[in-house]
C-alpha positions in Angstrom: 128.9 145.9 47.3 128.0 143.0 49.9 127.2 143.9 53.2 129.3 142.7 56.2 127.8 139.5 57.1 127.5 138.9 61.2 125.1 137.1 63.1 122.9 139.0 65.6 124.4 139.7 69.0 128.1 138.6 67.7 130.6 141.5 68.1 131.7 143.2 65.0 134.0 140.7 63.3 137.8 142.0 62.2 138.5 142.8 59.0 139.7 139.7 57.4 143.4 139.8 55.8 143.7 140.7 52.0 147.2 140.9 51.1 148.1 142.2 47.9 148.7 139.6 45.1 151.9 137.5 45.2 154.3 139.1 42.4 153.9 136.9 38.7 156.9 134.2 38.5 159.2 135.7 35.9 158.9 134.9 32.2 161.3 134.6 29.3 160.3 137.6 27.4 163.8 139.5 26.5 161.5 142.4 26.4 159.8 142.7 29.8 160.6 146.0 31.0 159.5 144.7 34.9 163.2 142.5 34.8 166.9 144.0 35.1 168.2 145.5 32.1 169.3 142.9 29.5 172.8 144.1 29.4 172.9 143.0 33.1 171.4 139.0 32.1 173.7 136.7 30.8 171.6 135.6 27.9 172.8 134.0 24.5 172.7 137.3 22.9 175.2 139.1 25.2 177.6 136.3 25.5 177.8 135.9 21.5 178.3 139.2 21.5 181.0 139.0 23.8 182.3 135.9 21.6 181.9 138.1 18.7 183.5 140.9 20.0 186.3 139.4 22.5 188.0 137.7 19.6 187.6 140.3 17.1 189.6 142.3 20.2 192.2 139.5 20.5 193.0 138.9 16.9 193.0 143.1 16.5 195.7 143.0 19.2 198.0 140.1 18.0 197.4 142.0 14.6 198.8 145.7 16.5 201.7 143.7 17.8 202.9 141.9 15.0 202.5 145.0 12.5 204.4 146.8 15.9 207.2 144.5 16.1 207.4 144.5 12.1 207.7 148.3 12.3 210.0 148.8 15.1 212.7 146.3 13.1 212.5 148.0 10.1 213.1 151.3 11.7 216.0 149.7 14.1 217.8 148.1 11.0 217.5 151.6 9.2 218.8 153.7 12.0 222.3 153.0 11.4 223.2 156.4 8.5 225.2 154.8 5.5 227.2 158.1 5.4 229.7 160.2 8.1 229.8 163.3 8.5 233.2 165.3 8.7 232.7 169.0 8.7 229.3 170.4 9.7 227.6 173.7 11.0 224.1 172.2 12.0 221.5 174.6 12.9 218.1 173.9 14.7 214.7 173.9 13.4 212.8 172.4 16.1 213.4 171.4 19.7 213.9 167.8 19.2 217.6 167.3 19.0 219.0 170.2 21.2 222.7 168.6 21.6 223.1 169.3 17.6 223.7 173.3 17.4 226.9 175.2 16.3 230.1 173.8 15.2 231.2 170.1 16.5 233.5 167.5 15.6 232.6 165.1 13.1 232.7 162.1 15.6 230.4 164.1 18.0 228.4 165.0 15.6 227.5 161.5 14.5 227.2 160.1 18.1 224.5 163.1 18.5 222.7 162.6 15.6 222.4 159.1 16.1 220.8 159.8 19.4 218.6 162.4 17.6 217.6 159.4 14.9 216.5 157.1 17.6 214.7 159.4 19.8 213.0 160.5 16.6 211.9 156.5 15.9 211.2 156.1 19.5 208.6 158.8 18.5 207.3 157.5 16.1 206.4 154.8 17.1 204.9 155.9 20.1 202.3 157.8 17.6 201.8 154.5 15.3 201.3 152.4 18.7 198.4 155.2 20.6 196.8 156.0 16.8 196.6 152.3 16.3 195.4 151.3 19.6 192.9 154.5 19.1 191.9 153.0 15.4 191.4 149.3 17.6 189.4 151.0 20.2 186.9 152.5 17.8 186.9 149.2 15.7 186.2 147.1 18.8 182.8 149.3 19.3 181.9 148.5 16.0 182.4 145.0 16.3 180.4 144.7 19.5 177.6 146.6 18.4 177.5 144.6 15.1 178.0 141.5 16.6 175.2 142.5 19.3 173.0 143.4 16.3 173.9 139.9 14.4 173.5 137.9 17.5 170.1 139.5 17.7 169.0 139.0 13.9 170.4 134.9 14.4 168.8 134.7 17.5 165.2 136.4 16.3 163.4 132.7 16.0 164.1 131.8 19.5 162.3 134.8 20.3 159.6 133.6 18.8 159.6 130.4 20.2 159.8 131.6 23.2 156.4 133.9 23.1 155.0 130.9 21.8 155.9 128.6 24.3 154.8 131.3 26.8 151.4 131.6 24.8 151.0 127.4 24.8 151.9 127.4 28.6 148.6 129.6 29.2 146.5 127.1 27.9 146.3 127.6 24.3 147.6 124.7 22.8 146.6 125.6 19.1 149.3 128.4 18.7 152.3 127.2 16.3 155.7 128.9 15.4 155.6 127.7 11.7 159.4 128.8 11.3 160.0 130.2 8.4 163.3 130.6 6.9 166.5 128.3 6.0 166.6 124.5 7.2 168.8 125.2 9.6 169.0 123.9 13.4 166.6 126.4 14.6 164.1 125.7 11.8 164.3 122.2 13.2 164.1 123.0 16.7 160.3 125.0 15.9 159.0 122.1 13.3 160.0 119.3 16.7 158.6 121.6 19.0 155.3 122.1 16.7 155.2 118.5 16.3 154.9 118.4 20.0 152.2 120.8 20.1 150.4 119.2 17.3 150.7 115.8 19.7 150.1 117.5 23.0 147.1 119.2 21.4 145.3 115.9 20.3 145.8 114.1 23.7 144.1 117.1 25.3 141.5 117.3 23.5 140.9 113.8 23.4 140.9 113.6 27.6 138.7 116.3 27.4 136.2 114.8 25.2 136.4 111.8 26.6 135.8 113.1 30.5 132.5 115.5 28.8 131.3 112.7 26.9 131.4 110.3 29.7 129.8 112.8 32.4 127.1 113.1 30.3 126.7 109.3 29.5 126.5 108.6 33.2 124.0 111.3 34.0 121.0 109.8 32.3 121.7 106.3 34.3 122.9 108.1 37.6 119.3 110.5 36.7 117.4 107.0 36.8 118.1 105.9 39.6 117.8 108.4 41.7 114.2 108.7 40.2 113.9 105.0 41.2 115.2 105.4 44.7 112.3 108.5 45.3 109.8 106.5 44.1 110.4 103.8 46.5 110.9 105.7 49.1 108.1 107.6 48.7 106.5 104.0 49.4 104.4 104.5 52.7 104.2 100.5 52.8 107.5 100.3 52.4 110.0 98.5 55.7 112.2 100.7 57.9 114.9 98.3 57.0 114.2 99.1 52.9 113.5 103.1 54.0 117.0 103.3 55.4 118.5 101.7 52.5 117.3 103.9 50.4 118.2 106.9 52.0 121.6 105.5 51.9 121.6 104.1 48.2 120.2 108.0 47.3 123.1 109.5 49.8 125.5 107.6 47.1 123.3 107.9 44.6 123.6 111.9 44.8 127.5 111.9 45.7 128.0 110.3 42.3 126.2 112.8 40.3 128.5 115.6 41.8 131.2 113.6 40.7 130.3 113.6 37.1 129.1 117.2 37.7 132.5 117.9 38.8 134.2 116.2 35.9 132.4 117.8 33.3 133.2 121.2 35.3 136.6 120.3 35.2 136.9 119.5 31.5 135.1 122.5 30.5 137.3 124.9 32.5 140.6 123.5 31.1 140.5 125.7 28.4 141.2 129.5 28.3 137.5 131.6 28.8 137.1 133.5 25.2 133.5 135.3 26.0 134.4 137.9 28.8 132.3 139.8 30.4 132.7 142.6 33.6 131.9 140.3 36.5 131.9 141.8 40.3 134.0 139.3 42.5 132.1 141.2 45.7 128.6 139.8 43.7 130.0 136.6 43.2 131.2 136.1 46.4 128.3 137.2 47.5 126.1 134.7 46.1 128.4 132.1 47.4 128.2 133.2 51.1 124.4 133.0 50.9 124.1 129.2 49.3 126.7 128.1 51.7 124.9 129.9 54.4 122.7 127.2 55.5 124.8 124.6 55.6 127.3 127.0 58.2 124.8 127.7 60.3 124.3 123.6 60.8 127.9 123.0 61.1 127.9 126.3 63.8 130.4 128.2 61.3 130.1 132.1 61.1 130.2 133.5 58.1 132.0 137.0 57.6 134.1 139.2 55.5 134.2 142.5 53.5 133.4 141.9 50.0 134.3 145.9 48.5 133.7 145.5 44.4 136.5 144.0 42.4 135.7 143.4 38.6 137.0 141.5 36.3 136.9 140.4 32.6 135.6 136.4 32.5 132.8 134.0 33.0 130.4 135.1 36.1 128.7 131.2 36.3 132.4 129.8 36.3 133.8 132.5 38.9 130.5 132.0 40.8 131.8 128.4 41.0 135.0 129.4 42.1 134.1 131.3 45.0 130.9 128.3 46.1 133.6 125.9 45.9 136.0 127.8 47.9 133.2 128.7 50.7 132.0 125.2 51.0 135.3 123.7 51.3 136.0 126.2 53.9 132.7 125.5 55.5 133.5 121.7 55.5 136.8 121.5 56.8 136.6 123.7 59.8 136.4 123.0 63.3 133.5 121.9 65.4 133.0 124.8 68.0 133.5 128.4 67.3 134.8 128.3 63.9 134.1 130.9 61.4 135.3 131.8 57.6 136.0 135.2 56.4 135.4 135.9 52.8 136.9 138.8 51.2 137.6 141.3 47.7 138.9 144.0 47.1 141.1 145.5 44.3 144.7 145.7 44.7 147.4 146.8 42.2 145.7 145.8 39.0 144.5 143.2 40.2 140.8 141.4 41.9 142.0 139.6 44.8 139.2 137.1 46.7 140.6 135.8 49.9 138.7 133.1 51.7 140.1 132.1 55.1 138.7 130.0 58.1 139.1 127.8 60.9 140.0 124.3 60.9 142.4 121.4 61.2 146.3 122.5 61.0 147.3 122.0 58.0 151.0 121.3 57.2 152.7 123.3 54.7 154.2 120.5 52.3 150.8 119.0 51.9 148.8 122.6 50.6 149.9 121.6 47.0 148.3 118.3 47.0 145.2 119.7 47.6 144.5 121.5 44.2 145.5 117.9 42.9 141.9 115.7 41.8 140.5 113.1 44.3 143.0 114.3 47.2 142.2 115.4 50.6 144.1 116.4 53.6 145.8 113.4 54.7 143.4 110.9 52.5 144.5 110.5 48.6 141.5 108.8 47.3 137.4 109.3 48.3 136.0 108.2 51.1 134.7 111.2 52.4 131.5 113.0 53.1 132.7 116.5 52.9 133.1 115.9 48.9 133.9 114.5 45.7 137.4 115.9 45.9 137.0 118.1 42.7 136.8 121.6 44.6 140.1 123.0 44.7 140.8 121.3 41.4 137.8 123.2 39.5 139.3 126.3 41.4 142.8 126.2 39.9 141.2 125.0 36.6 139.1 127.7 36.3 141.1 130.5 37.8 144.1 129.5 35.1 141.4 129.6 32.7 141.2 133.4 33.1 145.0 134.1 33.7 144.9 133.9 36.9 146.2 132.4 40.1 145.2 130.6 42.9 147.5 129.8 46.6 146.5 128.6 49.3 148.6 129.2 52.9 148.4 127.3 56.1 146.9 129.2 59.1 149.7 129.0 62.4 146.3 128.7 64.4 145.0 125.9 62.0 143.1 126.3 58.6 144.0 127.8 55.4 143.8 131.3 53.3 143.2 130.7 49.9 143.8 133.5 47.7 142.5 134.0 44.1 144.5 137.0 42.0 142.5 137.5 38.6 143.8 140.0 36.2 141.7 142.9 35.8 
């Protein structure tokens, strides 16, 4: 664990701020228990299932109705008895037709049992109608839950293209869906969208190739003449005029070589770190805070922080990076009189959290984003600075991506920024 760093006779410094990581964006992953229920999200699935099921339901009903209607005529046409009745001593056996008991006269005894006849089909088909509508109940059930299980069986390969899109937008470009199956629409939806990869995948590479390849062609010329310009100016004959050009000519000289150095950084971090190792952000940070200490104490920066141990599964030389860049820039763009820069780690939630925060110019809020972007500064958009090549905060976010994480940075109200790196542990 670093030690709190505090220039002598300077009072304790505060704690610097380490919020806990910003929650991850939501994914499409059906399956991620951290989202609401999928019964509650109105994906494909449920509403084919709904489709499935709601006109199973309608044509069930209009099917209840008509066979309903069909009943309720057939019974209504054969109400009418094709025979009369003249003497009869009816007797009871249930308690469905009470007015038909003892001895009546024939015409009352046929209006009774006429009412008796249709209370009876009134009956019945009160039972057809509740055991059909029970039958439609339990058959609507089984339609849903078969439709929900077919919709999820049709709907399988866009699950699958779907991890795979969510594996290609962390940086691995060589994973493929390779469909298999009929050559249906969905077939042809994962051979386009592997022809995609297949294209996106080349042009990559080839930009990255191309930026290595020329980074290293320029360092053997850029290494020459720097070689050139000490030799001269290591010239004890040589003017004041041709001393001072010099310097300058090696000022450039050197801010060009950072530039390739930064370009071949930032083509070699594009791509996702395989060889892990445990790294200590509190170490690396560490390390950072004491290259960029001299430079601080010439710009009249403090530098401060509580750096407790924070490990994390990646690339200590590219991390180590990370956290010089971030320090520098800090350093940099801070202001001239009483400015200082906090760096801090800790472990929060999972998570190794680095937070470097300082003094400085206000920075509006709708231009943070442009900063991550290459060869932009606050309020510049191309070079012409002496704080930098412009590749810091780009590296950063390369790098940090690189190992699943994130990077954010947030304006200060009382001017600067906090930058916050969130690496997975």
């Amino acid at each position: 664990m670093a030690a709190s760093t505090t220039p002598p006779g300077s009072a304790e410094p505060s704690r610097p701020r380490t919020p806990a990581p910003a929650p991850p964006k939501p994914t499409w992953d059906p399956q991620d228990q951290s989202r609401q229920p999928p019964w509650l999200r109105p994906t494909i699935r449920i509403r084919l299932t709904l489709l499935y099921g709601g006109m199973f339901l309608i044509a069930g009903m209009l099917l209840l109705t008509i066979i309903y209607l069909l009943a309720a005529e057939a019974l209504h046409e054969g109400s009418k008895l094709p025979f009369r009745i003249l003497n009869a001593n009816a007797q009871l056996t249930s308690d469905s037709c009470p007015g038909l008991t003892g001895t009546l006269p024939s015409g009352q005894f046929m209006e009774r049992l006429e009412e008796c006849t249709d209370a009876q089909r009134a009956v019945a088909l009160d039972e057809l109608l509740q055991r059909s509508l029970m039958a439609l109940l339990g058959l609507a059930v089984a339609a849903f839950a078969f439709g929900y299980v077919m919709a999820g069986r049709v709907l399988s390969p866009l699950g699958r293209i779907t991890r795979t899109a969510r594996q290609v937008a962390s940086s691995d470009l060589h994973k493929r869906i390779e469909l298999e199956g009929p050559d249906d629409e969905l077939k042809e939806l994962s051979d386009t969208f592997d022809e995609m990869l297949d294209r996106l995948d080349r042009a990559f590479t080839a930009q990255q190739r191309f930026v290595a390849n020329a980074s290293h062609e320029l360092r053997t010329p850029l290494a020459i003449n720097r070689t050139l310009l000490e030799v001269q100016l290591s010239d004890p004959e040589a003017s004041p005029e041709l001393q001072q050009l010099g310097k300058t000519l090696l000022a450039t000289n050197e801010r060009s070589e950072q530039l390739v150095e930064g370009l071949l950084l930032l083509a070699r971090s594009e791509n996702e770190i395989v060889d892990r190792k445990p790294v200590d952000l509190a170490e690396v940070a560490g390390r950072a805070v004491e290259q960029a200490r001299a430079e601080a104490e010439g710009k009249s920066v403090e530098l401060r922080g509580v750096r407790q141990p924070a490990y994390v599964q990646g690339n200590g030389v590219l991390l180590e990076r990370v956290a010089l860049n971030l320090v520098q820039n800090a350093v940099r763009y801070n202001q001239r009189d009483d400015g200082w820069v906090a760096v801090g780690t800790e472990a929060v939630a999972g998570h190794a959290v680095m937070v470097v925060e300082n003094t400085g110019p206000a920075v509006p809020a709708y231009e943070v984003d442009n900063l991550f972007e290459p060869f932009r500064r606050l309020r510049s958009d191309r070079t012409g600075s002496d704080k930098g090549v412009g590749l810091g905060l780009s590296i950063v976010r390369s790098v940090v991506r690189a190992h699943g994480g994130t990077v954010t940075a947030e304006p200060r109200e009382e001017g600067g920024l906090v930058l916050r790196v969130v690496l997975p542990v």
